[in-house]
C-alpha positions as YAML, in Angstrom:
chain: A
units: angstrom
residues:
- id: 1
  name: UNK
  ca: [16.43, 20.06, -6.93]
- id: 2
  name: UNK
  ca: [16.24, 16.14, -7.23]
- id: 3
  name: UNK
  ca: [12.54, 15.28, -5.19]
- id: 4
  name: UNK
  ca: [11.37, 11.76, -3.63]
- id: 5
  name: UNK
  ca: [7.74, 12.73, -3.40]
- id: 6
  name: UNK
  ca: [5.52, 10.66, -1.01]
- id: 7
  name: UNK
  ca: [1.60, 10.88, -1.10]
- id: 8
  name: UNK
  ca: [-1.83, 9.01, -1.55]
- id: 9
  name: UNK
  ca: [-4.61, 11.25, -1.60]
- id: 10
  name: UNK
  ca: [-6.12, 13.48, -4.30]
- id: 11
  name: UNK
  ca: [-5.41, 16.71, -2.46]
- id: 12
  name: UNK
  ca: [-1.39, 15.97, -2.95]
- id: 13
  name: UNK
  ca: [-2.07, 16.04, -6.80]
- id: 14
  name: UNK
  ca: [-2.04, 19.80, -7.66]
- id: 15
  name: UNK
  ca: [1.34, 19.65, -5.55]
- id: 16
  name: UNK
  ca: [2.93, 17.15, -7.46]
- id: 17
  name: UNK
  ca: [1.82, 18.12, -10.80]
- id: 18
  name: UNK
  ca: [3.91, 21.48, -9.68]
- id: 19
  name: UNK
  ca: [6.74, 19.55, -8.52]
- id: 20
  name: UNK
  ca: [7.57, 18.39, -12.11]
- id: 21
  name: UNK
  ca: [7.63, 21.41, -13.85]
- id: 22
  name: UNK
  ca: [10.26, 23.24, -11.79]
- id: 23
  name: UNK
  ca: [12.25, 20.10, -10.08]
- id: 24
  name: UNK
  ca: [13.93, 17.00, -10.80]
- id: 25
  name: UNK
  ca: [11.15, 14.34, -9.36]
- id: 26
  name: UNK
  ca: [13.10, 11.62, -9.01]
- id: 27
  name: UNK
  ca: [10.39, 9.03, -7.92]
- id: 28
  name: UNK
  ca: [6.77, 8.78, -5.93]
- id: 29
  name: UNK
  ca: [5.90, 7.04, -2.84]
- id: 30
  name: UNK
  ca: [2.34, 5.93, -2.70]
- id: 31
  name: UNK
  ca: [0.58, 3.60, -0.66]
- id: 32
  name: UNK
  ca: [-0.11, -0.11, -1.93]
- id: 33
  name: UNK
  ca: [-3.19, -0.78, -4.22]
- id: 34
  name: UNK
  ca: [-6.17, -1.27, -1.84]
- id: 35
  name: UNK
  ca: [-9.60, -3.46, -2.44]
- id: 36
  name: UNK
  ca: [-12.56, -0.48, -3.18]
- id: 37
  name: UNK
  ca: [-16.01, -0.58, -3.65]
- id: 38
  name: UNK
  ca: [-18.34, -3.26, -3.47]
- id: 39
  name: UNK
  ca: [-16.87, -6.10, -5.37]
- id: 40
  name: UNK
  ca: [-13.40, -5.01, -3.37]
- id: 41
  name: UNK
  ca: [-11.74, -4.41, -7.01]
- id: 42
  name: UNK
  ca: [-8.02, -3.79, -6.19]
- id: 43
  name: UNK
  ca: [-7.88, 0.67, -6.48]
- id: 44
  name: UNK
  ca: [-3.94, 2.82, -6.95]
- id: 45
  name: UNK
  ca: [-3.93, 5.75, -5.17]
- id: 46
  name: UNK
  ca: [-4.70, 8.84, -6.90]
- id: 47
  name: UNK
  ca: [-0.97, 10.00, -6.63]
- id: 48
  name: UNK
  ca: [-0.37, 6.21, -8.17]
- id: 49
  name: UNK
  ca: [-2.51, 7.00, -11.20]
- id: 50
  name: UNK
  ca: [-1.04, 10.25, -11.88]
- id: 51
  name: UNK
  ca: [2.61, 9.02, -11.92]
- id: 52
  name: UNK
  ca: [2.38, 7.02, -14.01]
- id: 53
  name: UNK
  ca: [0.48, 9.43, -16.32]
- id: 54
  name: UNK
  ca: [4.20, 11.45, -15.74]
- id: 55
  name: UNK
  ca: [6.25, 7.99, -16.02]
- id: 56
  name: UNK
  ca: [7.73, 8.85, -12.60]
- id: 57
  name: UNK
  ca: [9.07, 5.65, -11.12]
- id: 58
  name: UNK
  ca: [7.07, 4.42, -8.07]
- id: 59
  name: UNK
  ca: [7.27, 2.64, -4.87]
- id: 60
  name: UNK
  ca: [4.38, 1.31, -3.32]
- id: 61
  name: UNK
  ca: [5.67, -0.48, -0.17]
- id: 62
  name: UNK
  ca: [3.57, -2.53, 2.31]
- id: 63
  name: UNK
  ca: [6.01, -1.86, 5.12]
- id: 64
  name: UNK
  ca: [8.16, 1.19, 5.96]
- id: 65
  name: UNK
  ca: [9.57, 0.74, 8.95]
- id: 66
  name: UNK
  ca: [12.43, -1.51, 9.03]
- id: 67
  name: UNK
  ca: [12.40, -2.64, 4.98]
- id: 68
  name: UNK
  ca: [15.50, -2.30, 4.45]
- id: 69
  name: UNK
  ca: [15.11, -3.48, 0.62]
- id: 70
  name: UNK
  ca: [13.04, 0.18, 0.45]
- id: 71
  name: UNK
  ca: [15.46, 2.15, 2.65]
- id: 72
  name: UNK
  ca: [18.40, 1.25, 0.19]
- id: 73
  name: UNK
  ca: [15.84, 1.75, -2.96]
- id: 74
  name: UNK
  ca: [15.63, 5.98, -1.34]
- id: 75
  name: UNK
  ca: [19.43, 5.71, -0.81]
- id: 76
  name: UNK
  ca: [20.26, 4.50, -4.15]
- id: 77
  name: UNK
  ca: [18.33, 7.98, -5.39]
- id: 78
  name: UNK
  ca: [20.89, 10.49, -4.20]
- id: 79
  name: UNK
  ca: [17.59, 13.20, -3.14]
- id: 80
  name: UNK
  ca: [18.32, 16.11, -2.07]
- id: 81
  name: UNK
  ca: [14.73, 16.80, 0.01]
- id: 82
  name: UNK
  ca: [12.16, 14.39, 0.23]
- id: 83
  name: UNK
  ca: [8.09, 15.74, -0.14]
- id: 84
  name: UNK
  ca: [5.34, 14.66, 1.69]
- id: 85
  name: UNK
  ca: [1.79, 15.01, 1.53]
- id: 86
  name: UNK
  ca: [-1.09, 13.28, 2.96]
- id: 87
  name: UNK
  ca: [0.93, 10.08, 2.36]
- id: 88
  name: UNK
  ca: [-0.92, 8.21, 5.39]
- id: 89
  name: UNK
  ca: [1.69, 6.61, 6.31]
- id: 90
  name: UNK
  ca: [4.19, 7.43, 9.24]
- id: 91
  name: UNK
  ca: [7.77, 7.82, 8.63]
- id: 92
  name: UNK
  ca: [10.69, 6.15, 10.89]
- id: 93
  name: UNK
  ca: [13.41, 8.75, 11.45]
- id: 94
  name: UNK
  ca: [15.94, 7.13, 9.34]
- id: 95
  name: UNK
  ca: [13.95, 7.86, 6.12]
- id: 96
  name: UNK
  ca: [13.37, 11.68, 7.39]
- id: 97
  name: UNK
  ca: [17.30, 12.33, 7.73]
- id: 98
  name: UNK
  ca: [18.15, 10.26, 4.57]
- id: 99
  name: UNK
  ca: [18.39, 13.33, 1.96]
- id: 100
  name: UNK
  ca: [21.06, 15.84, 2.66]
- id: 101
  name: UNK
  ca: [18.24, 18.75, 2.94]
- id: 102
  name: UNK
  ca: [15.96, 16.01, 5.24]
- id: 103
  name: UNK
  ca: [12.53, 16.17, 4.88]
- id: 104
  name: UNK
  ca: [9.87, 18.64, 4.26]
- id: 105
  name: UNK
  ca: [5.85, 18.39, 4.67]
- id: 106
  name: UNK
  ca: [2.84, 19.93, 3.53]
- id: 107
  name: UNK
  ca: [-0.02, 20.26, 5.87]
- id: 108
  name: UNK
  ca: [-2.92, 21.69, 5.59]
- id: 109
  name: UNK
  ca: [-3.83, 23.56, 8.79]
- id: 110
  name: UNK
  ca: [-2.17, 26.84, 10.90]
- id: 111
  name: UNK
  ca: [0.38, 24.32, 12.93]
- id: 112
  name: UNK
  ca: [0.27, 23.79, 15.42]
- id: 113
  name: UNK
  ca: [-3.64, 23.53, 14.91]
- id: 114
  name: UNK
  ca: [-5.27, 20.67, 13.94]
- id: 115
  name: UNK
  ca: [-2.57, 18.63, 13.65]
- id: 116
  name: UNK
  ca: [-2.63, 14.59, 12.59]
- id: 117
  name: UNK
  ca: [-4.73, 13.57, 9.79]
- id: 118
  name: UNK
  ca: [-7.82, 15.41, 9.50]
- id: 119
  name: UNK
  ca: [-7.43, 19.12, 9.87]
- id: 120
  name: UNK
  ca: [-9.72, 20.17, 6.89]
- id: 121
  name: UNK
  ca: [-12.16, 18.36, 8.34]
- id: 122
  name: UNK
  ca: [-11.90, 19.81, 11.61]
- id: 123
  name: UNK
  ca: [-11.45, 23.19, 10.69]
- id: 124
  name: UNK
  ca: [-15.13, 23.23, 8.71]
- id: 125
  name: UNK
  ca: [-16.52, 21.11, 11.27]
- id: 126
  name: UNK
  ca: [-15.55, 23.68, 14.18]
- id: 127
  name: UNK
  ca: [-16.64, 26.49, 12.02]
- id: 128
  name: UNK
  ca: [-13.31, 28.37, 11.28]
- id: 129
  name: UNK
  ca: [-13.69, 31.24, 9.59]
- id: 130
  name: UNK
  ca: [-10.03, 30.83, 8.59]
- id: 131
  name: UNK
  ca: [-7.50, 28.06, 8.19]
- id: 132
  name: UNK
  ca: [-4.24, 27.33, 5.95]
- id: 133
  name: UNK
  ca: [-1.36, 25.68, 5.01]
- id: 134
  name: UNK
  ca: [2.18, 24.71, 6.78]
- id: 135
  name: UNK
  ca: [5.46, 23.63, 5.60]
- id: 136
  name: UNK
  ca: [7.91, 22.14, 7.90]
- id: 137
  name: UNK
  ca: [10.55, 20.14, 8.81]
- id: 138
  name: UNK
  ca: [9.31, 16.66, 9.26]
- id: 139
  name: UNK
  ca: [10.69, 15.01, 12.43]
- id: 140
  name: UNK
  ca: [9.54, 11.41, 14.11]
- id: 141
  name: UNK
  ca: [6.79, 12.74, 15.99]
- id: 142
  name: UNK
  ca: [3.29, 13.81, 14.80]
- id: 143
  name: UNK
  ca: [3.48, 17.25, 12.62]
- id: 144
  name: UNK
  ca: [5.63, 18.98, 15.00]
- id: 145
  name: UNK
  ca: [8.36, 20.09, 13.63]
- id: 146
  name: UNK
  ca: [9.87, 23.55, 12.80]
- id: 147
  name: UNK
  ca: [7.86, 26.04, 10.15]
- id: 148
  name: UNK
  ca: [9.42, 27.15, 6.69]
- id: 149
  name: UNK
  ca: [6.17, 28.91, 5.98]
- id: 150
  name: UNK
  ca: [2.22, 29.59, 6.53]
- id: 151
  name: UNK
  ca: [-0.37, 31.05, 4.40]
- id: 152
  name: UNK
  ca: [-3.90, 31.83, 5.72]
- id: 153
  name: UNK
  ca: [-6.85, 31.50, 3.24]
- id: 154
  name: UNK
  ca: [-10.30, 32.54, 4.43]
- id: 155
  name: UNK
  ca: [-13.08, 29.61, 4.64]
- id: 156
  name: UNK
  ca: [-16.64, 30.96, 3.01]
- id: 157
  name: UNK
  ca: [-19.46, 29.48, 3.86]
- id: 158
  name: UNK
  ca: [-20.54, 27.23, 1.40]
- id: 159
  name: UNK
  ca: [-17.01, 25.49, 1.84]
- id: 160
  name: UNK
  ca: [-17.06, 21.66, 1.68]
- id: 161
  name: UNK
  ca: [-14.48, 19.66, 2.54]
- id: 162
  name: UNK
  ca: [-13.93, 18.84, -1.51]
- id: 163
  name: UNK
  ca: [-13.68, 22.81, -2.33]
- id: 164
  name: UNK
  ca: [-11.35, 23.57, 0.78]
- id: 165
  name: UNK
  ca: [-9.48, 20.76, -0.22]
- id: 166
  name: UNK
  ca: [-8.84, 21.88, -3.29]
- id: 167
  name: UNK
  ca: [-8.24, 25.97, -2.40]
- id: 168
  name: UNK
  ca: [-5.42, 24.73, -0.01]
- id: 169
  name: UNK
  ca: [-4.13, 21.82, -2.53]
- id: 170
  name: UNK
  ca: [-3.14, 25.00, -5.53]
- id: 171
  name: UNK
  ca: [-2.16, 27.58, -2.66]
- id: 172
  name: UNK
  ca: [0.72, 25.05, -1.25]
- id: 173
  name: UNK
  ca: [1.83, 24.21, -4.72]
- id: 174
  name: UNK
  ca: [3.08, 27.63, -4.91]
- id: 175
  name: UNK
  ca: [3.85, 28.03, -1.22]
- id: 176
  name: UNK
  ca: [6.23, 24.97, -1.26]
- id: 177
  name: UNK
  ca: [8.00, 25.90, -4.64]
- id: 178
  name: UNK
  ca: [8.66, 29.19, -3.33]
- id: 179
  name: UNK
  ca: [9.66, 27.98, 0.37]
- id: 180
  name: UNK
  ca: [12.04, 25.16, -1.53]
- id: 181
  name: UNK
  ca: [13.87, 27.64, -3.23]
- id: 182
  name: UNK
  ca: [14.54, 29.95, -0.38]
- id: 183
  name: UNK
  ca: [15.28, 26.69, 2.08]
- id: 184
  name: UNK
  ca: [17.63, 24.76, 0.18]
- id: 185
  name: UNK
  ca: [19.95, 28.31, -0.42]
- id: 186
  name: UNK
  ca: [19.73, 29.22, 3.16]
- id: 187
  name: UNK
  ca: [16.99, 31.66, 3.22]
- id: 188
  name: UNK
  ca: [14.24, 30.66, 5.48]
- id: 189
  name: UNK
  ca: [15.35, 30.11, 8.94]
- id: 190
  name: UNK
  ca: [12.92, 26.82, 10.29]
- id: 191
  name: UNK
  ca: [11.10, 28.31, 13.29]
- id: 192
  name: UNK
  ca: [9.95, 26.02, 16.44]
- id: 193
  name: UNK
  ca: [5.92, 25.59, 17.09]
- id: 194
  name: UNK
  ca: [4.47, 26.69, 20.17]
- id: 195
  name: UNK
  ca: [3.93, 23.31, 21.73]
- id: 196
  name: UNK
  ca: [1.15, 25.88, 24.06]
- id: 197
  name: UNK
  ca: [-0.69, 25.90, 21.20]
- id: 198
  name: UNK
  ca: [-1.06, 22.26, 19.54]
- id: 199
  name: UNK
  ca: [-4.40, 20.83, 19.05]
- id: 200
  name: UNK
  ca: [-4.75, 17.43, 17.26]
- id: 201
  name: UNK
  ca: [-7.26, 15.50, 14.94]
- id: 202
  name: UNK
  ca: [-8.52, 12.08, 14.61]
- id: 203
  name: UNK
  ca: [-9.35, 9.73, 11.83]
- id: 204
  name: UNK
  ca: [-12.35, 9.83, 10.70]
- id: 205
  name: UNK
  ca: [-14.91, 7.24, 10.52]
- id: 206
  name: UNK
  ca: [-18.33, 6.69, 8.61]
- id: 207
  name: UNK
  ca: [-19.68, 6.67, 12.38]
- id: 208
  name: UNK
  ca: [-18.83, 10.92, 12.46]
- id: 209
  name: UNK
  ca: [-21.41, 11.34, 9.63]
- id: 210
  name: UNK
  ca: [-24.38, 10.06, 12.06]
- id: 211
  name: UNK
  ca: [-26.51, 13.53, 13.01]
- id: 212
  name: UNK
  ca: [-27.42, 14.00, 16.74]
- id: 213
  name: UNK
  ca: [-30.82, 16.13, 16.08]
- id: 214
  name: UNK
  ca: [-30.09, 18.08, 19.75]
- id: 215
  name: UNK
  ca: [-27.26, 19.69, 17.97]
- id: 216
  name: UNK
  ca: [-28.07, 22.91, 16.31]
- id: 217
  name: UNK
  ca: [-28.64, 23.07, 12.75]
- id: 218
  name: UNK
  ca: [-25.40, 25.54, 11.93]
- id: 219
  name: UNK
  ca: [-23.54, 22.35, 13.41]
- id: 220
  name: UNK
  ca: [-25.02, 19.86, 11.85]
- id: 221
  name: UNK
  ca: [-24.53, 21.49, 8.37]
- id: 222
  name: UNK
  ca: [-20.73, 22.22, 9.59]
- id: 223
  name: UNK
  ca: [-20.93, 18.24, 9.80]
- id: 224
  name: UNK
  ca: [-22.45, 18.42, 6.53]
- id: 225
  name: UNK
  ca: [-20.03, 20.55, 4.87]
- id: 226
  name: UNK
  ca: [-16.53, 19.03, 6.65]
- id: 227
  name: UNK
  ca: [-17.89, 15.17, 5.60]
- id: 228
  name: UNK
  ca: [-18.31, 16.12, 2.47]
- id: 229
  name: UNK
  ca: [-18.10, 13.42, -0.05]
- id: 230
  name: UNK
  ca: [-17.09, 11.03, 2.53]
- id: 231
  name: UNK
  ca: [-18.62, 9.81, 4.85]
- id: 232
  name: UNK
  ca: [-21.69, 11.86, 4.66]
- id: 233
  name: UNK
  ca: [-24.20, 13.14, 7.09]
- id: 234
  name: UNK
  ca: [-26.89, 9.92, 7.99]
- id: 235
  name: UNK
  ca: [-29.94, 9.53, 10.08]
- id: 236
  name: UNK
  ca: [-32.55, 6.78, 10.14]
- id: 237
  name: UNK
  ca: [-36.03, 6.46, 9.50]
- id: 238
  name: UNK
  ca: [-38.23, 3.53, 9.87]
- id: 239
  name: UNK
  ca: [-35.28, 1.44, 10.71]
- id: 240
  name: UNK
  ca: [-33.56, 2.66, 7.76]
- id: 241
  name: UNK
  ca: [-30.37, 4.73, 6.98]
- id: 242
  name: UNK
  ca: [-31.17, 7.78, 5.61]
- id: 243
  name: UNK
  ca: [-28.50, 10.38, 3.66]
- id: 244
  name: UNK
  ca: [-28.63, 13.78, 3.69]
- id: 245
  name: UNK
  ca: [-27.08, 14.72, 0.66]
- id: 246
  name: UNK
  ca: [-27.49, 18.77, 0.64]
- id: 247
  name: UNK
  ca: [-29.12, 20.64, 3.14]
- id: 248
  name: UNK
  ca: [-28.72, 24.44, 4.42]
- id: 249
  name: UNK
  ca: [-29.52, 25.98, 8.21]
- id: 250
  name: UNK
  ca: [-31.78, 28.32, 9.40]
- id: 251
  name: UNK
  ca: [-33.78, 30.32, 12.90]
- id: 252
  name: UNK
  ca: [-37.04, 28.19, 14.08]
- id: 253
  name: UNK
  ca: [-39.78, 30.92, 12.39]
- id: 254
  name: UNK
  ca: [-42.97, 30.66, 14.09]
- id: 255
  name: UNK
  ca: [-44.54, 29.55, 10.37]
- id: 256
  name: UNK
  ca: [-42.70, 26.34, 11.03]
- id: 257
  name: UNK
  ca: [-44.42, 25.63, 14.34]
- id: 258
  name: UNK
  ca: [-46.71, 22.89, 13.74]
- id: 259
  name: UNK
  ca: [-49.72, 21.74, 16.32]
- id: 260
  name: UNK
  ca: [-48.52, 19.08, 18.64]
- id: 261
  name: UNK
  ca: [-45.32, 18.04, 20.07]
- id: 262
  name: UNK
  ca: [-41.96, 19.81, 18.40]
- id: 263
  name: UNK
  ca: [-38.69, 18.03, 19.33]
- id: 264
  name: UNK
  ca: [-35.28, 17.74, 17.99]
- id: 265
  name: UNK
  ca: [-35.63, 15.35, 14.39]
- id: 266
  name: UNK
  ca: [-39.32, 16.11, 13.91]
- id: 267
  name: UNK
  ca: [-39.45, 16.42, 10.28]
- id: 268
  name: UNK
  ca: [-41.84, 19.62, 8.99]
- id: 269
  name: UNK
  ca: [-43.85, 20.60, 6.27]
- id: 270
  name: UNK
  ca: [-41.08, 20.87, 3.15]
- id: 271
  name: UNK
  ca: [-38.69, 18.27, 4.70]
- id: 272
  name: UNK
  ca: [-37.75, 20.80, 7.23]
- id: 273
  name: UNK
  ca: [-36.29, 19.07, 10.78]
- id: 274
  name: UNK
  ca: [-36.48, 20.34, 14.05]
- id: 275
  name: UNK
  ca: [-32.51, 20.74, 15.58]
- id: 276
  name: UNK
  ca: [-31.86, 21.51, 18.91]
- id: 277
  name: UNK
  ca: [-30.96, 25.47, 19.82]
- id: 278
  name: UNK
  ca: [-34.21, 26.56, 18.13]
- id: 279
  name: UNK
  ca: [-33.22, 25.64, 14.62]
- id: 280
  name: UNK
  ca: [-34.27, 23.93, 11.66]
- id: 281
  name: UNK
  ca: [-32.32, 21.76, 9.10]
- id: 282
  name: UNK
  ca: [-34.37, 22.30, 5.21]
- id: 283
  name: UNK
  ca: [-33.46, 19.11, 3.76]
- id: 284
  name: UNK
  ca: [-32.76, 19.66, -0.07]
- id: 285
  name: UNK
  ca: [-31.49, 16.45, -1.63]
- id: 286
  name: UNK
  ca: [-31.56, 12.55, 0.15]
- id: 287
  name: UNK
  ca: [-31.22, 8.92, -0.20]
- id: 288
  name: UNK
  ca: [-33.05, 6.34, 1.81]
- id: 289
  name: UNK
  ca: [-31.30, 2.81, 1.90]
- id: 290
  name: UNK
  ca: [-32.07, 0.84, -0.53]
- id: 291
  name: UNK
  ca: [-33.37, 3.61, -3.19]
- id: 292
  name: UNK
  ca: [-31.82, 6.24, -5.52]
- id: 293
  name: UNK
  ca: [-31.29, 9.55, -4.66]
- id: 294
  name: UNK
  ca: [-33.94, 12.13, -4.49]
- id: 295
  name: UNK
  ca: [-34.99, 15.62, -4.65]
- id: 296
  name: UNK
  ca: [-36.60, 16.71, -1.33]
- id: 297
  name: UNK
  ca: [-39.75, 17.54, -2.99]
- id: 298
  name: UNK
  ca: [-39.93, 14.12, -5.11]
- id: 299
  name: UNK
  ca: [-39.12, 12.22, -1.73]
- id: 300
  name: UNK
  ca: [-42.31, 13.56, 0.30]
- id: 301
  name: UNK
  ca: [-44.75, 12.85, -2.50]
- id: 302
  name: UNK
  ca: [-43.71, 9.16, -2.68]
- id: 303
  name: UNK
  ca: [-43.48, 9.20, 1.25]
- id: 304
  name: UNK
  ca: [-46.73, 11.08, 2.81]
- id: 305
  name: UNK
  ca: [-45.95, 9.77, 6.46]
- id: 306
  name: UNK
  ca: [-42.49, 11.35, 6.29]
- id: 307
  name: UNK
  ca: [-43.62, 14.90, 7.32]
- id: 308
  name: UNK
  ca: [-44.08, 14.56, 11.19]
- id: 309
  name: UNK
  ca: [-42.43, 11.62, 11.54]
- id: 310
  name: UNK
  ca: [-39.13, 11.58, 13.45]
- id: 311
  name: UNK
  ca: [-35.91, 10.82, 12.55]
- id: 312
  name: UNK
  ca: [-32.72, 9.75, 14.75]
...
């Protein structure tokens, strides 16, 4: 089958390294270089990098809708499906009908759950015991259109949003070259969502990583797990921005009850915090502004005032 693949992110990789050994990719899609980091160095998209590791040809528009010059670059390919996954980019309906066999999408939640473009995230941050992966017919309106195929995977609980990401990445590589096959001879019949059903996600923003201490701790290492590398789970102490960089839930025990006032961000003996719900957060790893990195136990013996201090 001859493929226009479209996709940014690093979880479209194991997809698209697939994709080539079975199919015909004729070309990727990819969004522009971007400025990253500090300096604002001009970054490809992980899908960029790894076409042209494959010498696929590659389109990195700055516009989609209504560039024509791009519209008659897809025509000019002759594609019989296009592919798309977490592109992050919306497409106009004339590029969805273009190929003969439209276009399909991977997505990685139960549709119509968690649709739009964080539904890892919001599966770990709800505490799902369970999520997976849908293919569908792509149509102009946010993933809603009609299922080729699911597959649940279970969630464990030391799931972060890098391992999910990765589980569900390899299990719709072989999903969608199975569901290709059986779609483009006639074999799958595309079945309508339950519109009853639909949630929907938001983008998220380094602001989600801030902790609200009257949250229990089982949520605020959900947070933990689901913001995983990016953006991160912060506080602040003594005016500065703090980082939790590991940390793992647990019951208040009454060994933990110290003399004095116990509310929600009290930090404990060990680097243990107060949460709301009668839990405690044991830090394990953390970065204050401005320094490296630490060990929990390295962090309170240069910092003596940080046990019973508060954080928020």
């Amino acid at each position: 089958m001859k493929i226009v693949f479209f996709g940014s992110a690093n979880v479209a990789l194991p997809i698209l390294e697939e994709l080539v050994t079975r199919h015909e990719v004729l070309a990727v899609v990819t969004n522009p270089d971007a400025p990253a980091g500090r300096r604002g160095t001009e970054q490809e998209t992980p899908v960029s990098a790894l076409a042209k590791d494959l010498n696929l040809k590659t389109f990195k528009p700055k516009k989609i809708k209504g560039n024509i010059e791009f519209f008659e670059d897809l025509q000019n390919l002759s594609a019989d499906i296009f592919v798309v996954v977490a592109f992050g980019s919306i497409l106009p309906k004339e590029i969805i009908k273009l190929p003969k066999l439209k276009t399909v999408n991977v997505h990685f939640s139960l549709l119509p759950k968690y649709r739009g473009p964080s539904p890892i995230q919001s599966a770990l941050l709800h505490g799902d015991k369970q999520t997976g992966t849908s293919i569908f017919l792509l149509d102009e309106h946010v993933d809603s259109g009609p299922l080729l195929a699911q597959k649940i995977i279970n969630i464990v609980e030391d799931d972060n949003f890098f391992t999910l990401s990765d589980k569900l990445a390899k299990i719709s590589a072989h999903l969608l070259l199975d569901t290709l096959g059986k779609y483009q001879t006639g074999k799958v019949t595309p079945l309508p969502q339950d519109e009853a059903g639909a949630t929907y996600t938001k983008i998220i923003t380094k602001e989600d990583g801030k902790i609200n201490w009257q949250n229990s701790a089982f949520e605020i290492y959900n947070q933990f797990r689901a913001f995983y590398i990016w953006p991160g789970i912060w506080t602040f102490w003594k005016h500065k921005n703090l980082k939790i960089l590991d940390c793992v839930p647990s019951e208040l025990q009454m060994s933990d009850m110290q003399t004095g006032k116990n509310s929600p961000g009290q930090v404990l003996e060990t680097g243990k915090v107060i949460c709301g719900n009668g839990t405690i957060l044991k830090i394990r790893s953390l970065k204050l502004e401005g320094k490296k990195e630490t060990d929990i136990a390295s962090f309170l013996n240069g910092h003596k005032d940080f046990v019973q201090s508060k954080l928020g």
